[in-house]
N, C-alpha and C positions, 0 to 999 in steps of 0.2 A: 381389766376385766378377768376373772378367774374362770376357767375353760371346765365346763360341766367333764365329769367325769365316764365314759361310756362304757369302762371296759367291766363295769359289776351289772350291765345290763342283760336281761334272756335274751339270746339273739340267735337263731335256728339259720335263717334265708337273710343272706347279705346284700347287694346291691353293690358294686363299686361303676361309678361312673370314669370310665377311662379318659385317659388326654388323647390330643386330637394329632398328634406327629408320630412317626415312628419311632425315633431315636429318644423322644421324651419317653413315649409308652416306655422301653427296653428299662428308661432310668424309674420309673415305678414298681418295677419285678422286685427289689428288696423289701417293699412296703406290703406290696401283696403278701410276700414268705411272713411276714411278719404280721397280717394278717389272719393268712391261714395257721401259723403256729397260736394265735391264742385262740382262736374259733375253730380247729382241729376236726369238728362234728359239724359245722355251719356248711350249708352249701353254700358257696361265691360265686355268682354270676357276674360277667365285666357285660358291661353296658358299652357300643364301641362304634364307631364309624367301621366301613367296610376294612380297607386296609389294615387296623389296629386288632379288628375282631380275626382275622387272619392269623394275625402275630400271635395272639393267643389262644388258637387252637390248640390241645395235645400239652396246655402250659400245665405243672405241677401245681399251682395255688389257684387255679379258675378249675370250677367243676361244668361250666356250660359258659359261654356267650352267646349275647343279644345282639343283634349287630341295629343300630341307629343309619341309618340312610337317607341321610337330607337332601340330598341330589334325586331320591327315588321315592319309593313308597312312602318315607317322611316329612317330604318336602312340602315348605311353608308352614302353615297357621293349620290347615288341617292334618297334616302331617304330624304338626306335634303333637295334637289329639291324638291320633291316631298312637304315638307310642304311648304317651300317658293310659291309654285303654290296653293294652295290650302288658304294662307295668302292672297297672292296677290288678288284674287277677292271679298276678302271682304273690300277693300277700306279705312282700319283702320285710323284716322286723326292723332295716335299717340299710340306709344308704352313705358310702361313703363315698366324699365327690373329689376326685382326683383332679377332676378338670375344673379352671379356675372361672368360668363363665358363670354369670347370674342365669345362663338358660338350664344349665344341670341343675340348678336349686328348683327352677319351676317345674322343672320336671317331677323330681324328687318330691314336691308338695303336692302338684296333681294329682300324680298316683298312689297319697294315699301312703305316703312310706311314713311310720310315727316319729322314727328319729334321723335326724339330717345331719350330718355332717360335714365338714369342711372350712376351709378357709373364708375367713369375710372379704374376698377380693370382686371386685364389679361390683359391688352396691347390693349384696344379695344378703348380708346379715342377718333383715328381719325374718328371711326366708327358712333362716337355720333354727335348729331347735339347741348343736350341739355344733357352735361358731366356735373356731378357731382365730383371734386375730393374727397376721401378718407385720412382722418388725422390720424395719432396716436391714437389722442383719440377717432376717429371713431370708431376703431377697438375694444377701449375698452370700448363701450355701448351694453347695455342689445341689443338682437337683433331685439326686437320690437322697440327700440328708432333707431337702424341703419335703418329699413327700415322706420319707420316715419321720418327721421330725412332729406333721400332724395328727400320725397315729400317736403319736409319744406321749403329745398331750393332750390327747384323748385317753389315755391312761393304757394305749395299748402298744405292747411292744414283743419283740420277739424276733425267728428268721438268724439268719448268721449274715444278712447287711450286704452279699453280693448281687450282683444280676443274674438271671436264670432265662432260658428258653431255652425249649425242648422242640427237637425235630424227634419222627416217628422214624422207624427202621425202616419202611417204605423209601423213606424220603431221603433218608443218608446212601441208601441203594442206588438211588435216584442221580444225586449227586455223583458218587461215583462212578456211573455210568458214565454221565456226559462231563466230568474232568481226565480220565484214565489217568490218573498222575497223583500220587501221593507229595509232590513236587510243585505247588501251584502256588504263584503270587498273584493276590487281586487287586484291581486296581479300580479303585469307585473314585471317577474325574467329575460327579453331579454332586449339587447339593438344594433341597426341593425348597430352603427357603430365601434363595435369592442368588444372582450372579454376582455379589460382590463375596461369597464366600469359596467361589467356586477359583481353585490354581489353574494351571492354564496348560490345554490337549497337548500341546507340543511339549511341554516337559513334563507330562504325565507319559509321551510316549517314548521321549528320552531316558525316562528312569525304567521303564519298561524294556526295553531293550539293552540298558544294561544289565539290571536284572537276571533278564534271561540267560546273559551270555555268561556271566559269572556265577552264576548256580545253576547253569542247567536246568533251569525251571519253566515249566509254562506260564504264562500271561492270560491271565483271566480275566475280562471287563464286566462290569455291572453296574446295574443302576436303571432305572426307570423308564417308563416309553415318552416321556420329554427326552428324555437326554439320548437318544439315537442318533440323531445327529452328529453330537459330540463324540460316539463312542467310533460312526464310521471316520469322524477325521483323525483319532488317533489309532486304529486302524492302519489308516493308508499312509502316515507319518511314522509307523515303523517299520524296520528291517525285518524284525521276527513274526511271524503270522500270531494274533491272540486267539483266545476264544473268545468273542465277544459276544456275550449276553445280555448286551444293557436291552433293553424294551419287550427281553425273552421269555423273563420269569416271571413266576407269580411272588406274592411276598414269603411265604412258606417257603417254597426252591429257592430263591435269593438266599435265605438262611441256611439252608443247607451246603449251599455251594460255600457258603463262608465259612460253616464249620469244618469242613473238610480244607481249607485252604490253609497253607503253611503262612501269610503275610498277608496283610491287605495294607495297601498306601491307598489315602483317602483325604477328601475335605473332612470337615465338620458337617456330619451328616447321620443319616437314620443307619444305614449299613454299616458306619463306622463303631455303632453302640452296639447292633447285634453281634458283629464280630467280635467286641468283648463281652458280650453275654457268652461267648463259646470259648474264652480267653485265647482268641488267636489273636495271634502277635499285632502290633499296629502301629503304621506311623500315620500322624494326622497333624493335616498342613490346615492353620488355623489363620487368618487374617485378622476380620472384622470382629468375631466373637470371641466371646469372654472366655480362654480354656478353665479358669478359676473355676468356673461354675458349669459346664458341659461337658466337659474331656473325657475320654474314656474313665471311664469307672474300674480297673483291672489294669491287671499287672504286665510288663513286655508291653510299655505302649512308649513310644517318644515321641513329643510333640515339638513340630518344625513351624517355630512363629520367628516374625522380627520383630523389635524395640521401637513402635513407630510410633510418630507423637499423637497421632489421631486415633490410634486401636486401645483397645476394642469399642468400634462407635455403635454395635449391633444394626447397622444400615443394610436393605437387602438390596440396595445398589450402594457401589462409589461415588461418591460428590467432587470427587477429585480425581487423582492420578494413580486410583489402587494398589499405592506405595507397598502398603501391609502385605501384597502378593507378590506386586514384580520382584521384589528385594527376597525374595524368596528362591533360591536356584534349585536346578536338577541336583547338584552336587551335595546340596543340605541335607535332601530328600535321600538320597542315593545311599549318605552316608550313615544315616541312622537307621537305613535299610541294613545296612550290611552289619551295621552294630546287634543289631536285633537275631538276623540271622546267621551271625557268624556265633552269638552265644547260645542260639539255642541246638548249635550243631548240625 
């Protein structure tokens, strides 16, 4: 099927419907740049659950967000009305749906939007005006090339293909207020889609304290208000006191703390993508999932995986003996730390 062509169409007021994770959103910022370079005049609004509409506050290729609130003011059957009307009188010339759910196309049709866009994934096809199909090999590109790769053939292209986010000078202030250290390694021990990707407090707190001792660095913890728990057990498992901020920040200050930080050791997670949207350094500890297709997107990142027969099963638990973790040491972790930060001086 030959993919209608969008990018000779009038298009003033865009519409993109954002994805629904944070570390996915981050991997969508090349597709936006490349968005906003061929519609340069077009206002882009991101359509976004609360968290994501956060992420893109102050972003260079969003000139406003909408934020979608299904837990709130959105929620249920009346709820969807409810954005669908609130869509509709903004007069959008065209939507493009980031997000792979048949509910963004209903949306998109409700309100009235003339041209649709996106991927034929969930059953949403006849919904589109301007379907993109889905290959094999679709599925197995980095997911910054899946979402550039829909603009592409929609005939629109552009951006220089990195990640971007922007914190405001308020917020980088902010930041270094509460690190006082030009000297900070971070350390995100959570990962919000499942325990089987998550390495383990005790040698997150082992790598932490060596860390510290061998660069003089302070220890920074982060990560969401699930994971407090986890953030007090590594905590009280080290020698060095951290700053621990996991369940502290909002999503905004999470990003700043990470821009300002010299390292982050991390799962596969959403803070591990912002951190390379700011190209700080990264080492990220990968079990269950696919690095091929997720991994940091930028440069100064080394990823610490083993050769195990069952990885990548994408499971958000273990079914077994979470081989692809324990086989995992401090000393792995430790060392490609010091790789990282011993080249970048």
């Amino acid at each position: 099927m030959a993919v209608r062509n969008l990018s000779n169409q009038p298009i003033q007021r865009i519409l993109v419907r954002g994805v629904n994770w944070i570390g996915d959103a981050v991997m969508t910022t090349p597709a936006l740049a490349a968005l906003r370079s061929y519609y340069p005049q077009a206002e882009i609004v991101m359509l976004a659950n609360p968290l994501v509409a956060e992420l893109f506050q102050s972003h260079p290729s969003i000139d406003r967000v909408m934020v979608y609130d299904k837990k709130g003011s959105h929620q249920g059957l009346v709820g969807l009305w409810r954005i669908t009307k609130e869509l509709r009188v903004e007069h959008f010339d065209a939507a493009f749906l980031l997000q792979n759910a048949i509910e963004a196309a209903v949306i998109a049709l409700f309100s009235g939007i003339p041209r649709r866009a996106g991927y034929t994934t969930d059953g949403r096809r006849l919904l589109l005006n301007y379907p993109v199909p889905v290959t094999a090999a679709d599925k197995r590109l980095h997911h910054t090339d899946y979402y550039l790769g829909l603009l592409a053939q929609l005939g629109i292209e552009g951006g220089q293909g990195r990640l971007c986010l922007a914190c405001t000078k308020a917020e980088q202030q902010w930041a270094q207020s509460i690190l006082q250290s030009d000297n900070v390694i971070a350390i995100n021990p959570g990962a919000a889609y499942g325990s089987a990707k998550r390495w383990f407090p005790e040698r997150f707190a082992e790598v932490g304290d060596l860390l510290a001792k061998r660069y003089d660095a302070r220890i920074l913890l982060t990560g969401g208000p699930g994971e407090v728990e986890m953030g007090r057990d590594i905590s009280a498992a080290m020698h060095c006191q951290p700053l621990n901020m996991i369940g502290k920040t909002s999503v905004r200050e999470m990003m700043s703390l990470l821009a300002n930080s010299r390292l982050l050791v991390t799962n596969d997670s959403g803070p591990m993508h912002v951190a390379a949207a700011f190209s700080t350094p990264i080492v990220a500890v990968f079990g269950p999932t696919d690095h091929t297709t997720t991994c940091p997107a930028s440069k100064n990142v080394k990823i610490v995986r083993k050769q195990v027969d069952c990885a990548p099963c994408l499971l958000r638990e273990c079914p077994t003996d979470h081989r692809c973790m324990t086989e995992i040491t401090a000393t792995d972790v430790i060392s490609a730390a010091c790789q990282l930060l011993d080249d970048s001086g």
